[in-house]
Structures are given as C-alpha cells and as structure tokens.
N, CA, C and O of each residue as an XYZ file, in Angstrom:
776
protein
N     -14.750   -104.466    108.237
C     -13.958   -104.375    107.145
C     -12.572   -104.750    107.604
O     -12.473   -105.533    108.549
N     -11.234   -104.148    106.888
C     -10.577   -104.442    107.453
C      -9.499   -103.604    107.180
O      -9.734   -102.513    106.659
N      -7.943   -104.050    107.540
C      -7.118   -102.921    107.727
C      -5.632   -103.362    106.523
O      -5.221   -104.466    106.166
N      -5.161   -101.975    106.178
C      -3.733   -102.691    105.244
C      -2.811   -101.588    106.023
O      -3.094   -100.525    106.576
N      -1.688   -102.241    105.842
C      -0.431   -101.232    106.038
C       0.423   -102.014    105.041
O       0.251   -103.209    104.804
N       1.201   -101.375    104.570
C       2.569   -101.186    104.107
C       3.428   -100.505    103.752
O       3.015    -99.350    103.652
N       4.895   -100.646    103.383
C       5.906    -99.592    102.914
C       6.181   -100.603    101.716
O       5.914   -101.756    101.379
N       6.900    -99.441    101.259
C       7.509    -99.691     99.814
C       6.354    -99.503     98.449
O       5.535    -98.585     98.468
N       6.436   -100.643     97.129
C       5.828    -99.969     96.558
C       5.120   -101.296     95.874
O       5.746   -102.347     95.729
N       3.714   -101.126     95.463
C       2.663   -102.675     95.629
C       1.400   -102.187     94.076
O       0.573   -101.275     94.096
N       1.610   -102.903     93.218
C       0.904   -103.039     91.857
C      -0.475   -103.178     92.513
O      -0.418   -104.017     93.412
N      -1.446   -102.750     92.400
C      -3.130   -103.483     92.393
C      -3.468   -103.503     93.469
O      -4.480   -104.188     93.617
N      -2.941   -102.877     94.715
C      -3.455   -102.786     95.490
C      -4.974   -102.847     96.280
O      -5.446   -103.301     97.322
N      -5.456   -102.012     94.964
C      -6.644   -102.246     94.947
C      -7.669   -103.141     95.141
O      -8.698   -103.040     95.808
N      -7.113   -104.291     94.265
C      -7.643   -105.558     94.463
C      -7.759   -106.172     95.967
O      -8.820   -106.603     96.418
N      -6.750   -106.159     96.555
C      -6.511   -106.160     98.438
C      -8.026   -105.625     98.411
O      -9.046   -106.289     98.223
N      -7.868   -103.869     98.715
C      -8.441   -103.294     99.295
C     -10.219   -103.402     98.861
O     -11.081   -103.300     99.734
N     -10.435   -103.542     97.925
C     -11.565   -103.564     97.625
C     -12.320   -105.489     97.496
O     -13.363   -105.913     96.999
N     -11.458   -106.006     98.030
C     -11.911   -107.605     98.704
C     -12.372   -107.406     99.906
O     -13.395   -107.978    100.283
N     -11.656   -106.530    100.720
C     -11.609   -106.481    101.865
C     -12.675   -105.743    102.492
O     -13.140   -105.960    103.611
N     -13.157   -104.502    101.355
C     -14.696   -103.660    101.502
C     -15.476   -104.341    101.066
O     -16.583   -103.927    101.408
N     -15.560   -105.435    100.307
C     -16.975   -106.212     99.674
C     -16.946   -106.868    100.501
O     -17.653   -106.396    101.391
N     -16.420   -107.961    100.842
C     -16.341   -109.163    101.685
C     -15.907   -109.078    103.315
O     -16.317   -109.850    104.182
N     -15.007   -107.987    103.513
C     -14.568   -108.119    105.054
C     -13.507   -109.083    105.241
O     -12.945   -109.068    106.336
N     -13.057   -110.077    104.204
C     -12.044   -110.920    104.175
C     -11.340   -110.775    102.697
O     -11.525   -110.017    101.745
N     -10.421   -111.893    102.967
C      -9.702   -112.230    101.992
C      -9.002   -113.261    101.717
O      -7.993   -113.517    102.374
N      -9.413   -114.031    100.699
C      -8.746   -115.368    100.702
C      -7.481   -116.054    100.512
O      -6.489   -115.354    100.308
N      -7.375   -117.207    100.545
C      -5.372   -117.386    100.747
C      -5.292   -117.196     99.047
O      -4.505   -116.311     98.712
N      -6.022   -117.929     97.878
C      -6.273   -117.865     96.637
C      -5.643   -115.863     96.240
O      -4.812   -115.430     95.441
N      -6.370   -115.301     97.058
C      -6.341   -113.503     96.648
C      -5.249   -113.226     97.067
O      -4.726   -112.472     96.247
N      -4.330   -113.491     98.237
C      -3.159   -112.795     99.004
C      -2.317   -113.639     97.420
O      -1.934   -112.818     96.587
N      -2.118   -114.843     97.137
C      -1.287   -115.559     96.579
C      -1.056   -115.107     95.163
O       0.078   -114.980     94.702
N      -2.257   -114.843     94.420
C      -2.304   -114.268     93.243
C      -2.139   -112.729     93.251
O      -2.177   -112.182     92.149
N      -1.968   -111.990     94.304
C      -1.227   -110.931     94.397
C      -0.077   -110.669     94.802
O       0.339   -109.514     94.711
N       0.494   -111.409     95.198
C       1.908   -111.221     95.732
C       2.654   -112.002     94.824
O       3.834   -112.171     95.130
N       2.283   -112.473     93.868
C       2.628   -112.907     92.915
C       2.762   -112.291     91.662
O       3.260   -112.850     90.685
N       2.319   -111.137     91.678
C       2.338   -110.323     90.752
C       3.259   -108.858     90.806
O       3.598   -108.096     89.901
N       3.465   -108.833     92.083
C       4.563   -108.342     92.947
C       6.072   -107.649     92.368
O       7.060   -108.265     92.769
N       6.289   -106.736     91.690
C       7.882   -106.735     91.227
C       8.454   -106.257     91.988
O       9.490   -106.833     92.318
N       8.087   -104.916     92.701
C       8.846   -103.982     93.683
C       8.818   -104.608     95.248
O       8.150   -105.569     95.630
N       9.765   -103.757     96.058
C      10.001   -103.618     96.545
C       8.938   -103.816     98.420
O       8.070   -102.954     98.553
N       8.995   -104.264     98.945
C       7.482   -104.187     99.477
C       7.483   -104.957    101.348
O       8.337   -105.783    101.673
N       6.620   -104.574    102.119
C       5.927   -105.161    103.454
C       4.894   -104.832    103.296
O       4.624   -103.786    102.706
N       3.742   -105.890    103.935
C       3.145   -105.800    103.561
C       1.944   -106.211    104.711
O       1.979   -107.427    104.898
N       1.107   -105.674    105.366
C       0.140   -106.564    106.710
C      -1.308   -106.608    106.328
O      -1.762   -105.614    105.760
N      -2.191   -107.760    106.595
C      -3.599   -106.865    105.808
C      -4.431   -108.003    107.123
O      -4.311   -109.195    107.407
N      -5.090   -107.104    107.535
C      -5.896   -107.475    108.889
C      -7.443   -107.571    108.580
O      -7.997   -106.473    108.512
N      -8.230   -108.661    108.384
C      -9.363   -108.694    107.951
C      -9.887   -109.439    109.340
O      -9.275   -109.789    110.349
N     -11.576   -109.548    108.880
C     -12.431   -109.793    109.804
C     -11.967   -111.288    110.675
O     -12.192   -111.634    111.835
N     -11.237   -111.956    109.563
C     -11.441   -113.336    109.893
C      -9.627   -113.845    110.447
O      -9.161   -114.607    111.294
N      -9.137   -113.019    109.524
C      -7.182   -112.995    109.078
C      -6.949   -112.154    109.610
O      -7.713   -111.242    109.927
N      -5.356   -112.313    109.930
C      -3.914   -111.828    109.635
C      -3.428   -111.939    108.931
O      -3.109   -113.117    108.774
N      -2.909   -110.991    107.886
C      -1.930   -111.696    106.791
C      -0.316   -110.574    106.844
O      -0.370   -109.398    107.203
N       0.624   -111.076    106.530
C       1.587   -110.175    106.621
C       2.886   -111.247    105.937
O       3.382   -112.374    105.963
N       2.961   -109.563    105.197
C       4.414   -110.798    103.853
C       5.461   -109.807    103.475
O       5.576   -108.704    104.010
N       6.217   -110.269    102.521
C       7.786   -109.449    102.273
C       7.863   -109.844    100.792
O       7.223   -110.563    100.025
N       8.814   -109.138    100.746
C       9.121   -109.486     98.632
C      10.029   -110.073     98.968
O      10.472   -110.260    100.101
N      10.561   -110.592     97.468
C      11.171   -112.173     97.609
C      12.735   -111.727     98.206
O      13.494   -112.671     98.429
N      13.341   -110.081     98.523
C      14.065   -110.125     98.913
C      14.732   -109.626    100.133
O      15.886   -109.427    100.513
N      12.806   -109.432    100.864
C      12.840   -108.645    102.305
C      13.490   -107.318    102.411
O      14.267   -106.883    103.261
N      12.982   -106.769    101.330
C      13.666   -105.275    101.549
C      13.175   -104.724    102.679
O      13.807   -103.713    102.985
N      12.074   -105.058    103.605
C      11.465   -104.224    104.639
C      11.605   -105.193    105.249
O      11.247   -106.068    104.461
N      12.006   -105.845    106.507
C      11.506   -106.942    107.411
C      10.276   -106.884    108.471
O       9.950   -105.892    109.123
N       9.942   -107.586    108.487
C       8.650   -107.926    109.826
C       9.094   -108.807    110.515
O       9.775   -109.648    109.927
N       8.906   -108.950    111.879
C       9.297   -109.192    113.208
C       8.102   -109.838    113.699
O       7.106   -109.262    113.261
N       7.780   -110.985    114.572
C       6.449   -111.424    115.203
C       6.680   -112.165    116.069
O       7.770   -112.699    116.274
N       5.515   -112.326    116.810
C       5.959   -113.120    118.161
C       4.011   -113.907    118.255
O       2.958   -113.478    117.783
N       4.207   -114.686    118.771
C       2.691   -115.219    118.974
C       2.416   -115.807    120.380
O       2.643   -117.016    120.332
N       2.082   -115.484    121.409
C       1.521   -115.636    122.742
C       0.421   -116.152    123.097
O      -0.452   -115.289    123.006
N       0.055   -117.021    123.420
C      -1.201   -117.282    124.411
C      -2.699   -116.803    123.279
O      -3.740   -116.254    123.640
N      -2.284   -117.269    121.811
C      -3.726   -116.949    120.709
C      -3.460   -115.613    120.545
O      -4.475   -115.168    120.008
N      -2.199   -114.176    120.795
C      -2.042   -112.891    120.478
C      -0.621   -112.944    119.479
O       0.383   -113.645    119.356
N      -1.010   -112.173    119.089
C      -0.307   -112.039    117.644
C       0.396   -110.451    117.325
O       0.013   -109.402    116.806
N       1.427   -110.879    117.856
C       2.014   -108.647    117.300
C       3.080   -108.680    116.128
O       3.939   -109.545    115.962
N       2.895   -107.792    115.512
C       3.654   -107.452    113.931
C       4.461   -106.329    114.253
O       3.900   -105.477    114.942
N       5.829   -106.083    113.872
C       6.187   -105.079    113.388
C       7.269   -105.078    112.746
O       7.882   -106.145    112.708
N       7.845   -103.878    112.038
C       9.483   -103.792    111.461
C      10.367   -103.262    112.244
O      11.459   -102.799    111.914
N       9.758   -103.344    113.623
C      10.698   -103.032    114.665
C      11.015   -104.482    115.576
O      10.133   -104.948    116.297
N      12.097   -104.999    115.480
C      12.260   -106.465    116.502
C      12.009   -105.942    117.814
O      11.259   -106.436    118.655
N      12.888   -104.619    117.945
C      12.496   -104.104    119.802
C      10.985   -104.261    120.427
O      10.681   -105.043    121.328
N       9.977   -103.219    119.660
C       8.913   -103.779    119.600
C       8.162   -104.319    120.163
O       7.393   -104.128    121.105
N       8.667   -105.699    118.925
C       7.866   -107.216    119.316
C       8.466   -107.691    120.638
O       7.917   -108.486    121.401
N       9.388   -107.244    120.780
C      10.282   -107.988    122.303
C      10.060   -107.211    123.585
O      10.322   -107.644    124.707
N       9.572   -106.072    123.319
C       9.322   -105.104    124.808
C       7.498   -105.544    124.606
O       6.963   -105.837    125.675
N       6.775   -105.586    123.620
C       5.485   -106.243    124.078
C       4.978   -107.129    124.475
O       3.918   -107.131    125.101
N       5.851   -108.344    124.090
C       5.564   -109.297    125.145
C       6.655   -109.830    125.946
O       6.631   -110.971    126.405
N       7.817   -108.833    126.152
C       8.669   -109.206    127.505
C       9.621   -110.102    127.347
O      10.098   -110.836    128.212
N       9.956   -110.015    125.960
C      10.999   -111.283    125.499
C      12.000   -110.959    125.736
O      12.472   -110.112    124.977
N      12.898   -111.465    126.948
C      14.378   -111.057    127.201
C      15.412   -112.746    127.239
O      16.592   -112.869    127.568
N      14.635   -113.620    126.870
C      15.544   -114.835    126.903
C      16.385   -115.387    125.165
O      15.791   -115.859    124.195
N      17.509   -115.174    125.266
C      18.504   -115.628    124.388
C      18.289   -116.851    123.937
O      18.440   -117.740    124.775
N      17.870   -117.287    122.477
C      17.839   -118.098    121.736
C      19.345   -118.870    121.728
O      20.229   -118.396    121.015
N      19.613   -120.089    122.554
C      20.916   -120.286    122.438
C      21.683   -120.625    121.187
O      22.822   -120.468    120.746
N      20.581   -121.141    120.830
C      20.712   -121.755    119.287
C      21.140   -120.731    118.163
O      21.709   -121.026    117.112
N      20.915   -119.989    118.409
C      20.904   -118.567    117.089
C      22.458   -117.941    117.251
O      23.200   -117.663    116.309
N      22.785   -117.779    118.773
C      23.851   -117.366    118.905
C      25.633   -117.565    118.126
O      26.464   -116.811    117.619
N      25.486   -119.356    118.495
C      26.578   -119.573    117.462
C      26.825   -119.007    115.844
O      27.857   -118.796    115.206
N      24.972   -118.831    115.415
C      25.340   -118.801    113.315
C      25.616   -117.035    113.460
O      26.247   -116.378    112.632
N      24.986   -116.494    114.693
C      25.211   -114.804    114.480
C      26.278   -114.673    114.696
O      26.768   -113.735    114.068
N      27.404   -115.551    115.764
C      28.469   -115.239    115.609
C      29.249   -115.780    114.516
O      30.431   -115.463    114.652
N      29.016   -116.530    113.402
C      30.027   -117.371    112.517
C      29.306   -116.548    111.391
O      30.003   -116.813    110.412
N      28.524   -115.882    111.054
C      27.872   -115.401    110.090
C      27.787   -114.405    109.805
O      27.894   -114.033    108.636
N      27.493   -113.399    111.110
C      26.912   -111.854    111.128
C      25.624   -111.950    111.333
O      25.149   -110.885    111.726
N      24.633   -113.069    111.189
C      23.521   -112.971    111.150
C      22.376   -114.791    111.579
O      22.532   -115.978    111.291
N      21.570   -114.179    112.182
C      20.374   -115.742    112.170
C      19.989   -116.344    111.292
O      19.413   -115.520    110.582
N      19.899   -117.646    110.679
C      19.658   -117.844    109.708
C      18.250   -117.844    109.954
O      17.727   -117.503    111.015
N      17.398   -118.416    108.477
C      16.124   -118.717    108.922
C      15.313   -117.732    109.595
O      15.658   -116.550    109.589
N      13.879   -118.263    110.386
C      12.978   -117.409    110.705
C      13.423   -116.990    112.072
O      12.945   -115.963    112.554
N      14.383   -117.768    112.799
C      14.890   -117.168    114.058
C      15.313   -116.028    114.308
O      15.389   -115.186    113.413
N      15.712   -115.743    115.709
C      16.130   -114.098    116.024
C      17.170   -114.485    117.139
O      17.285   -115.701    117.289
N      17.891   -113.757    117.889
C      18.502   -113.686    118.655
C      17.879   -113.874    120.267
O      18.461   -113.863    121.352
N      16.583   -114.033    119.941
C      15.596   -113.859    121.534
C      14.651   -115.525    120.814
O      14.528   -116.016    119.692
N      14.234   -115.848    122.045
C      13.210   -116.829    121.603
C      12.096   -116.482    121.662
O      11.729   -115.623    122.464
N      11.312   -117.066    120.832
C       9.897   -116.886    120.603
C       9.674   -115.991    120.076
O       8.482   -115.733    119.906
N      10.845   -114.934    119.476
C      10.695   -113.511    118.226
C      11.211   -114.221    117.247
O      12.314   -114.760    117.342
N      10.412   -114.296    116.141
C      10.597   -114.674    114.888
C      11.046   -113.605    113.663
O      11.457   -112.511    114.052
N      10.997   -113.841    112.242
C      10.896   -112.778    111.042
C      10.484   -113.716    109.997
O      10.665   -114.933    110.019
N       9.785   -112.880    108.877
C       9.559   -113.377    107.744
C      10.771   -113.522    107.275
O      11.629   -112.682    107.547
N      11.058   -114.644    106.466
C      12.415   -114.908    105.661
C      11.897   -114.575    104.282
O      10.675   -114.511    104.419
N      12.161   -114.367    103.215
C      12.407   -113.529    102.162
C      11.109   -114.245    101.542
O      10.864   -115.400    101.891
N      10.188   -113.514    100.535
C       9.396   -114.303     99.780
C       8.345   -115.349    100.631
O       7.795   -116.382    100.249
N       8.308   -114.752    101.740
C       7.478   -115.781    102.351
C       6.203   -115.235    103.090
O       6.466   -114.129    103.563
N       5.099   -115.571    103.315
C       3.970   -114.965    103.953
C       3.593   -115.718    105.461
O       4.071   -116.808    105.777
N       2.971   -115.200    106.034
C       1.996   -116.050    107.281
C       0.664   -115.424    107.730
O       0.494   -114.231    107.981
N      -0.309   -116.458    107.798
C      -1.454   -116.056    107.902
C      -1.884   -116.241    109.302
O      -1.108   -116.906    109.989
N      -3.058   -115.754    109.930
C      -2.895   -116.154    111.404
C      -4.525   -116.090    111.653
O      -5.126   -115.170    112.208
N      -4.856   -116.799    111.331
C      -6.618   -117.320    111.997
C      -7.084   -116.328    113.318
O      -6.270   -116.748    114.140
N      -7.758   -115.433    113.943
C      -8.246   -114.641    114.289
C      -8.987   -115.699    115.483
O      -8.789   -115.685    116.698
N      -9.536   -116.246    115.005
C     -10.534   -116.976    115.969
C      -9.719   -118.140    117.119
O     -10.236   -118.239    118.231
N      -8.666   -118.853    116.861
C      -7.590   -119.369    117.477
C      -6.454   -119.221    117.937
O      -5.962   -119.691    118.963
N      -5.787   -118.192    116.746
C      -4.139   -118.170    116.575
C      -3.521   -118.276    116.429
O      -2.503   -117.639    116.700
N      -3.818   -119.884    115.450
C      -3.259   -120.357    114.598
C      -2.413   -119.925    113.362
O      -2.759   -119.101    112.516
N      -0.967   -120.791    113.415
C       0.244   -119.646    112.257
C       0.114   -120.510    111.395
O      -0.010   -121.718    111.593
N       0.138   -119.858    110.213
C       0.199   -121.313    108.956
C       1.240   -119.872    108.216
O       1.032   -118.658    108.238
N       2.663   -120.901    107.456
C       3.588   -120.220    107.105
C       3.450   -120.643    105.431
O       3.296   -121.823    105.115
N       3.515   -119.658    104.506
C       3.807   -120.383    103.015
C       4.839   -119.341    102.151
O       4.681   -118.132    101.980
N       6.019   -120.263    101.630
C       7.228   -119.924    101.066
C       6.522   -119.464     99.146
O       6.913   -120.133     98.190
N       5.513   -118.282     98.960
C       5.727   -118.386     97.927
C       6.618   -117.865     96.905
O       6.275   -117.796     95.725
N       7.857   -117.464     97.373
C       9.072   -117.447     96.149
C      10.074   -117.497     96.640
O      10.444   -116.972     97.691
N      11.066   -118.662     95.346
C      12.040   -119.563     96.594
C      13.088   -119.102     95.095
O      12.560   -118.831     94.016
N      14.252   -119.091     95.262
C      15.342   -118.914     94.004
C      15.975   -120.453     93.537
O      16.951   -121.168     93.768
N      14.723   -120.442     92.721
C      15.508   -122.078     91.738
C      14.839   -121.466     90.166
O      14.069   -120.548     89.885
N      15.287   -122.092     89.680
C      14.677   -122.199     88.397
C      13.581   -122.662     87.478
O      13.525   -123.832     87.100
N      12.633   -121.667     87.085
C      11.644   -122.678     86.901
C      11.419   -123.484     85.722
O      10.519   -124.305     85.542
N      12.416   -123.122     84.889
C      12.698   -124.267     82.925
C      13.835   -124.853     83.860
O      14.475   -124.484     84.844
N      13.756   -125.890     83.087
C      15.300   -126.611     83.415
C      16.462   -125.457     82.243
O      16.426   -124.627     81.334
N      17.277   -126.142     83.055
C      18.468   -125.361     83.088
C      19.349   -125.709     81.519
O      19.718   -126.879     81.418
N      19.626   -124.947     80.552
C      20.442   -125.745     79.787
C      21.531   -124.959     79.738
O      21.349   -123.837     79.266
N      22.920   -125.322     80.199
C      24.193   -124.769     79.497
C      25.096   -125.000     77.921
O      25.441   -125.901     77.156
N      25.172   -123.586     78.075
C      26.006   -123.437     76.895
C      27.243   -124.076     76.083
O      28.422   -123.794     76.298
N      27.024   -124.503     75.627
C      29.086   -125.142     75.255
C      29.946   -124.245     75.035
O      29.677   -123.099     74.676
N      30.960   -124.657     75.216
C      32.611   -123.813     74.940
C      32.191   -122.858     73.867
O      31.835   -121.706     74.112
N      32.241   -123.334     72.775
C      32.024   -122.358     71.741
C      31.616   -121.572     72.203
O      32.280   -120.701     72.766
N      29.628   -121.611     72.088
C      28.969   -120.744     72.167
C      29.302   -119.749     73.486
O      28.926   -118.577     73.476
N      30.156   -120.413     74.794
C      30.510   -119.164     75.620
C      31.836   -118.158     74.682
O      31.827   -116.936     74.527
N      32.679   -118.955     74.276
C      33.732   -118.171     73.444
C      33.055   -117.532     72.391
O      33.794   -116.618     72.025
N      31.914   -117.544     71.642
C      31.298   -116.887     70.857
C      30.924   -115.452     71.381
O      31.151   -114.374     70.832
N      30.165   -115.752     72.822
C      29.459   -114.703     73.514
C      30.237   -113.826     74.264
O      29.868   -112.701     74.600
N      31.236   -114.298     74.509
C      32.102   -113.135     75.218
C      32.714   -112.394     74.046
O      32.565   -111.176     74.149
N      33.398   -112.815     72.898
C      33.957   -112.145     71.751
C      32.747   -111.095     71.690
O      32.926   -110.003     72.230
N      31.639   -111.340     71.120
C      30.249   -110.254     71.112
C      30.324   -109.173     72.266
O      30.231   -107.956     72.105
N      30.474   -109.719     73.229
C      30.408   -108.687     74.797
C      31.681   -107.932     74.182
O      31.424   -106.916     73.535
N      32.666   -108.209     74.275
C      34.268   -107.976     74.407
C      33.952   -106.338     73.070
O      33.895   -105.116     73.204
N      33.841   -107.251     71.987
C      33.741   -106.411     71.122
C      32.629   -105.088     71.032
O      32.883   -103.962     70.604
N      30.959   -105.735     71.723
C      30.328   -103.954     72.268
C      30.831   -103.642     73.042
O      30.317   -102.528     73.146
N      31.990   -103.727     74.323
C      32.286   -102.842     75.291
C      33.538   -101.740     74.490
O      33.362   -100.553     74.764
N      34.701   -102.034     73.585
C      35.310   -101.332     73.058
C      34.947   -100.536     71.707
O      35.373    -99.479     71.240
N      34.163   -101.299     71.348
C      33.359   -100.132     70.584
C      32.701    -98.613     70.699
O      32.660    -97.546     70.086
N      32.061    -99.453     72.286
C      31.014    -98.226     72.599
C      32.514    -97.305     73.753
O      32.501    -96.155     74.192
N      33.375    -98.156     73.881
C      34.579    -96.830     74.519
C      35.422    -96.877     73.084
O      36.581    -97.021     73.473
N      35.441    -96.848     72.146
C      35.736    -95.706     70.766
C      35.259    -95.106     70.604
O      35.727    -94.019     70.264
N      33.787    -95.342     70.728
C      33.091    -93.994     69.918
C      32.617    -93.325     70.812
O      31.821    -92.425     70.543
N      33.106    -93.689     72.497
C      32.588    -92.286     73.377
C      34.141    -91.231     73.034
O      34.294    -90.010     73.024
N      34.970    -92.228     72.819
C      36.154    -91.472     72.785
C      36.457    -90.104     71.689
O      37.289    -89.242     71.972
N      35.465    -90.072     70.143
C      35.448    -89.673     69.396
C      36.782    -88.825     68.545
O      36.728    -87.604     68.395
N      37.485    -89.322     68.235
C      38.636    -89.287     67.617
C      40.069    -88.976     68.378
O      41.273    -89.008     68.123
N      39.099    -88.624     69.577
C      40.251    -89.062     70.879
C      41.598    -89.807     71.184
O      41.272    -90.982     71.016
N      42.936    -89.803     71.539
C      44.118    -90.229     71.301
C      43.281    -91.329     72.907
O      42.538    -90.880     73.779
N      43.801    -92.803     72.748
C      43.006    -93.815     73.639
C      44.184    -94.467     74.474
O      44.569    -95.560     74.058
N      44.666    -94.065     75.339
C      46.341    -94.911     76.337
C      46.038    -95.958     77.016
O      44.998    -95.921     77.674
N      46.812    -97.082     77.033
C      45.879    -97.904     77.529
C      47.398    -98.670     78.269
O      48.225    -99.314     77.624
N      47.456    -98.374     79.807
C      49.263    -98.618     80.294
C      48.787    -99.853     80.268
O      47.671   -100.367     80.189
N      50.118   -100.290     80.371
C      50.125   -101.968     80.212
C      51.279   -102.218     81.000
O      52.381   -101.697     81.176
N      50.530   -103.368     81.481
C      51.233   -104.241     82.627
C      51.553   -105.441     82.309
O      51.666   -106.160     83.302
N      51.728   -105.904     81.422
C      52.358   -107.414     80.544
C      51.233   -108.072     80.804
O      51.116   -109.077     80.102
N      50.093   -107.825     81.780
C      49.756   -108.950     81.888
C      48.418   -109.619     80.709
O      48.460   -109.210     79.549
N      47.607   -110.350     81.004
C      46.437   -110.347     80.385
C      45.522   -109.477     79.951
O      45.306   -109.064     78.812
N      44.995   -109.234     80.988
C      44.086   -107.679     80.981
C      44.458   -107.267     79.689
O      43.847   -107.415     78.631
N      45.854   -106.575     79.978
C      46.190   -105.679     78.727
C      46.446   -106.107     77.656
O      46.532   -105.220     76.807
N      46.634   -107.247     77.251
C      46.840   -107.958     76.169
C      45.602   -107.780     75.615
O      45.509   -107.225     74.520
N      44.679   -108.151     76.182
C      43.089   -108.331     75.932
C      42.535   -107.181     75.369
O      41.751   -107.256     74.423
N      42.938   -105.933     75.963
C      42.490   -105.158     75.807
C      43.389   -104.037     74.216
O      43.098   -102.910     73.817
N      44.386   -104.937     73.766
C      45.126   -104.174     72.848
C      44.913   -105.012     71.607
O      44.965   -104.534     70.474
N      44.677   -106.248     71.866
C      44.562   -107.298     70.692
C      42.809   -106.840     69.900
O      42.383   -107.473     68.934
C-alpha cells in the first residue's frame, strides 16, 4: 500500500487515500485532479508502491526541502535535515549573490548544492524503480480570461461607489455621534469632507 503525510489542511483526501488502498499506486491524472481542487493551505508527500509524490499550495505555506543521490531520494520541511543526511556542506555559489541582493534564493535552489525546494504550486514525482525527478508547475499566477480593463469613467464610477459605502457605513457606526475629522489642507481631507 502506501504512505501520506501532510500539514495544513487538504479537501478529499480520501480520494488519495483510498487509490492508494485499492491500487497501491496513484496516478499523475489523480495527484493533478486533486491538487487542483486544493483551496487551503497545505504539504503534502504520498509514497506509493511505484511513486514519490510530494507538493505545496500555490503559495508554499509549508515548504519541502529534497536532495536526490545516487537513485535515493529524502523529503523534508526541515532543509537541515536534507543536508545532514546526505552530508551537504558545499555552498551553491550561484545562490549566494540573489540571497544577498534579495533576502532570499530564487527558484528551486538553496544556499547548499544539490538541496533543492518545491517553489510554490509546484509538485515532483520520483519513480521508485530508478530515481528519476520529473517536476510539474501546476499553478502559476497569470490569468486565465484575458484581461479586460476598465475605462476612466467606469474607474471614476467605481471608486465614487467604494468612497460613498465606506462613509456611510462610518455614519451609521457613528449613530448620531458628533464626527471630527482634523484637517490638514491637504487632499485626504478634502476628500473626506466633500
């Protein structure tokens, strides 16, 4: 059969788990159409007869850490970990410059070589019988209608609407309340008195 771990919080789980008791596997078709259905928060590892599978929500609230050796394969949400199990003490030179101009690695890199991470919305599967990594990005932030913007108007329409429920709903929390509103010549307050 096979094995799940995760943190956070995962719709249908079930479906995973009970592929995984009928069959002993699970297909790329089943991981895809579930993590796709995905709203919360989530990590996610599912170890079958045949697979590795291990993924993140589209905004890596949990990270996973991996390293792949000689056809061995280790997971965790600990980078230390992955780097004291297989002895990774050599500095990615490459990573160094964006952690210092950034705060952080971009991409699937790490600060060590050969320790990787899932980048946001993305999965990897890992063939059991070889060791083979196959990586797939399924949720990326674009848009999926094309895009249409608004004209002038209709933004000057929509903010008047906004403008007008935000002082409304602070009148009538105010309830016959005397309302001061200091003013500083500038805009703001104009805005807010007109």
């Amino acid at each position: 059969a096979g094995v799940i771990y995760y943190v956070g919080q995962l719709n249908n789980l079930n479906i995973l788990s009970d592929s995984l008791t009928r069959n002993g596997t699970i297909t790329q078709n089943e991981i895809l159409a579930f993590v796709e259905t995905q709203v919360h928060c989530f990590a996610l590892i599912v170890k079958s007869n045949d697979d590795c599978w291990a993924m993140v929500d589209h905004i890596r609230s949990y990270p996973i850490y991996y390293s792949c050796r000689n056809g061995n394969v280790f997971f965790s949400n600990d980078a230390r970990k992955v780097q004291d199990y297989f002895n990774l003490i050599d500095v990615d030179k490459k990573s160094v410059p964006q952690f210092l101009l950034s705060g952080y690695v971009h991409g699937t890199g790490t600060l060590y070589e050969s320790l990787s991470q899932l980048k946001a919305g993305q999965l990897i599967r890992v063939k059991l019988s070889d060791g083979t990594l196959t990586k797939h990005q399924y949720f990326r932030y674009l848009p999926k209608e094309p895009i249409t913007y608004p004209t002038e108007d209709e933004i000057i329409e929509e903010f008047g609407f906004v403008l007008d429920q935000v002082f409304d709903s602070i009148v009538e929390k105010a309830r016959d309340r005397l309302i001061l509103v200091p003013l500083s010549g500038g805009l703001d307050s104009r805005l807010v008195l007109c």
